[in-house]
N, C-alpha and C positions, 0 to 999 in steps of 0.2 A: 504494500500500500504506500503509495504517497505520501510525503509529507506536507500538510497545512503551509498553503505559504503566507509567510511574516504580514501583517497588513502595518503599515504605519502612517499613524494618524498626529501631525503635524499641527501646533494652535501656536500663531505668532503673533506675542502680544505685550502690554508694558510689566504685565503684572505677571508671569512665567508662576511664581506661587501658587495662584490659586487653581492649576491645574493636577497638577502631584496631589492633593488631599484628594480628591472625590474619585479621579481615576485609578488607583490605587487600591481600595476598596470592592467591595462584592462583587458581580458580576464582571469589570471592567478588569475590578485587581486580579481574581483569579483568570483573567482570559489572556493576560499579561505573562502570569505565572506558567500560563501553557506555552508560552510564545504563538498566540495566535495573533495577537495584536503587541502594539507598542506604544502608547501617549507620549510622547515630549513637549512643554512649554519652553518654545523659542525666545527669551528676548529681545526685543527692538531695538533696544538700547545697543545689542551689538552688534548690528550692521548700518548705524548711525553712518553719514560720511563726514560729520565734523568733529573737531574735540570735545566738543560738548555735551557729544552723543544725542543731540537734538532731534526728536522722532515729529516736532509739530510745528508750525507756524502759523504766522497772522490771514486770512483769508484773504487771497482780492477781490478788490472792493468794498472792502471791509466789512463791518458785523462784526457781533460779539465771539466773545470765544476764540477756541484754537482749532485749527485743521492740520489731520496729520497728513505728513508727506510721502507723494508718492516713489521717490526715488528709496526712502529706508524700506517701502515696503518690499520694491522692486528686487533691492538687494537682497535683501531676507529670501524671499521666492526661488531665485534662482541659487544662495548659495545650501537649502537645505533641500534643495528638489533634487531626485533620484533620477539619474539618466537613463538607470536601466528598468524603475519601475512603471505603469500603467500609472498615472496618475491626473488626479484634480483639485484644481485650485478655486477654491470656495470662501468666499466674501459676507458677512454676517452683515446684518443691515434690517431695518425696520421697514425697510423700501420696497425690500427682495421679495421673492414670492412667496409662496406660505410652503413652509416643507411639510412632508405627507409619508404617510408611510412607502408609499410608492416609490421616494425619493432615496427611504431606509435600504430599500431591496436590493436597488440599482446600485446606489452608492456603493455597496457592499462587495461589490467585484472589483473596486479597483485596489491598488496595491499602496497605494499612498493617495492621502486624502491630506491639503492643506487648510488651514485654517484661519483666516485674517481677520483679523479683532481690532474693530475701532475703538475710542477712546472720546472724549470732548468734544469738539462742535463737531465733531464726524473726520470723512476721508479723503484726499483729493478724488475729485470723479475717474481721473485717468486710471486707479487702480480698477475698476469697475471695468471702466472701456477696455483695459489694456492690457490689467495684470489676471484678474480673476475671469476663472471659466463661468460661475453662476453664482448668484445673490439669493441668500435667503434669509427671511425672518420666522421667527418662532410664533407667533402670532401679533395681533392688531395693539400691540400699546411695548413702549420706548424703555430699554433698560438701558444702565448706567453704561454697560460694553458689551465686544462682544465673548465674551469669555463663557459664561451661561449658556448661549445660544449654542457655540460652538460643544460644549459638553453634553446638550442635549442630543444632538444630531448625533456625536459620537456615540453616544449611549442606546440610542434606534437604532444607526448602522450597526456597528459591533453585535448584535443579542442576532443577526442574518447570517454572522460566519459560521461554517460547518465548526461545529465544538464550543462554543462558546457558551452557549446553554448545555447547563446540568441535565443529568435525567431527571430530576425532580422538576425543571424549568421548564415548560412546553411552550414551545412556540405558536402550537396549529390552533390553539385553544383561545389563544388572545384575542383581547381587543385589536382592530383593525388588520388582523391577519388576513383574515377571511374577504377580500375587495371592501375593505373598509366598515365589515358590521363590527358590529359594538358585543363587546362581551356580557354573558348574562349572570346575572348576583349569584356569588360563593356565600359560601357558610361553613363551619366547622364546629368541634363539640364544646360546650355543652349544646343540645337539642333547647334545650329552656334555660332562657338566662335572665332575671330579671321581670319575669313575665312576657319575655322577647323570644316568640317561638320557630325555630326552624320552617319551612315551609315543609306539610305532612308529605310533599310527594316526593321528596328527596330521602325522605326516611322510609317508603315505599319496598323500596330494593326493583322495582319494576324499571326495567331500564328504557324500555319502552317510552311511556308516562316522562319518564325524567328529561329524554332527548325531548320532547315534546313541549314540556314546560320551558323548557332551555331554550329552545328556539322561539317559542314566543315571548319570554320576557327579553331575549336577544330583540326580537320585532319593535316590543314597545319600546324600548331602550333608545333605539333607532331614531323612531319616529319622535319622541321628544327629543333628542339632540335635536334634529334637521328641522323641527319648529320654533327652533327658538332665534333661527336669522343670525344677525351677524351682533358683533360683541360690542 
């Protein structure tokens, strides 16, 4: 048999910190452990091209704030991009399109995945036109960076590579696996908790009844998401 080849997922950013804590951990840490994958946070600061290590400046035309520059990204890009792996370079942004699991699946075949994390008033456009293959945002409202975003996506891609999931971890059974239906309500023991009772056909042993319940509280699940419009 083969062996799993390495995926490395690349986040170039000012804050390199706060990526080692959360990848590190459960699912991401142990798929690390396997060598299935690899997280590195890049810092900015060192593909600066002045002494100052200056990753932002003043905007033209002015306006508040600071914008970061397109040539520290540029360099970043190219000196941690793999010549010999299948890769993509991805742009975090509140702009970009809305990422989807669809996004999770596809991603998941390439061998290097880049990550560029804005900061302050935002990023010169040129990196958008010039540097990054696609733009995406995590949904409809602005966080501080992109470091968050970028950990999310990782965390949907990664859970697609063969091995990655446990056998305890199911994939097929998830939320949005299935062309986007929605997973339907767990429960575990105790049966009565609180006066808070399991639902009797899960207690059944009828497997039948159970698929059945399963797919229609899946349905209703559905259809209250998709009524409720945008955020």
């Amino acid at each position: 048999m083969s062996r799993q080849k390495l995926r490395h997922y690349d986040i170039l950013t000012i804050f390199p910190a706060m990526i080692s804590g959360y990848a590190s951990e459960s699912i991401l840490g142990r798929a690390q452990e396997k060598k299935l994958i690899v997280v590195t946070g890049h810092d900015l600061r060192d593909y600066a091209t002045d002494k100052h290590r200056r990753v932002d400046d003043t905007p033209y035309g002015g306006g508040p704030g600071m914008v970061m520059k397109v040539e520290v990204m540029d360099v970043a890009v190219q000196k941690v991009k793999s010549k010999r792996s299948k890769g993509r370079i991805i742009l975090t942004s509140a702009a970009g399109k809305k990422f989807t699991q669809k996004d999770a699946v596809r991603l998941a075949k390439y061998d290097q995945l880049i990550f560029l994390c804005g900061r302050y008033e935002g990023i010169d456009a040129r990196v958008e036109e010039h540097v990054a293959d696609e733009t995406f945002s995590i949904g409809d409202y602005v966080l501080t960076g992109g470091e968050l975003p970028a950990l999310v996506m990782i965390d949907a891609i990664a859970r697609h590579i063969p091995g990655v999931l446990g056998a305890k971890e199911s994939l097929v059974e998830e939320s949005h696996s299935k062309e986007g239906v929605l997973e339907y309500p767990q429960y575990t023991k105790p049966a009565l908790y609180n006066k808070w009772k399991v639902p009797e056909v899960l207690l059944s042993g009828d497997h039948k009844k159970i698929v059945a319940w399963r797919t229609e509280k899946s349905t209703q699940t559905n259809k209250k998401i998709s009524g409720r419009g945008g955020r």
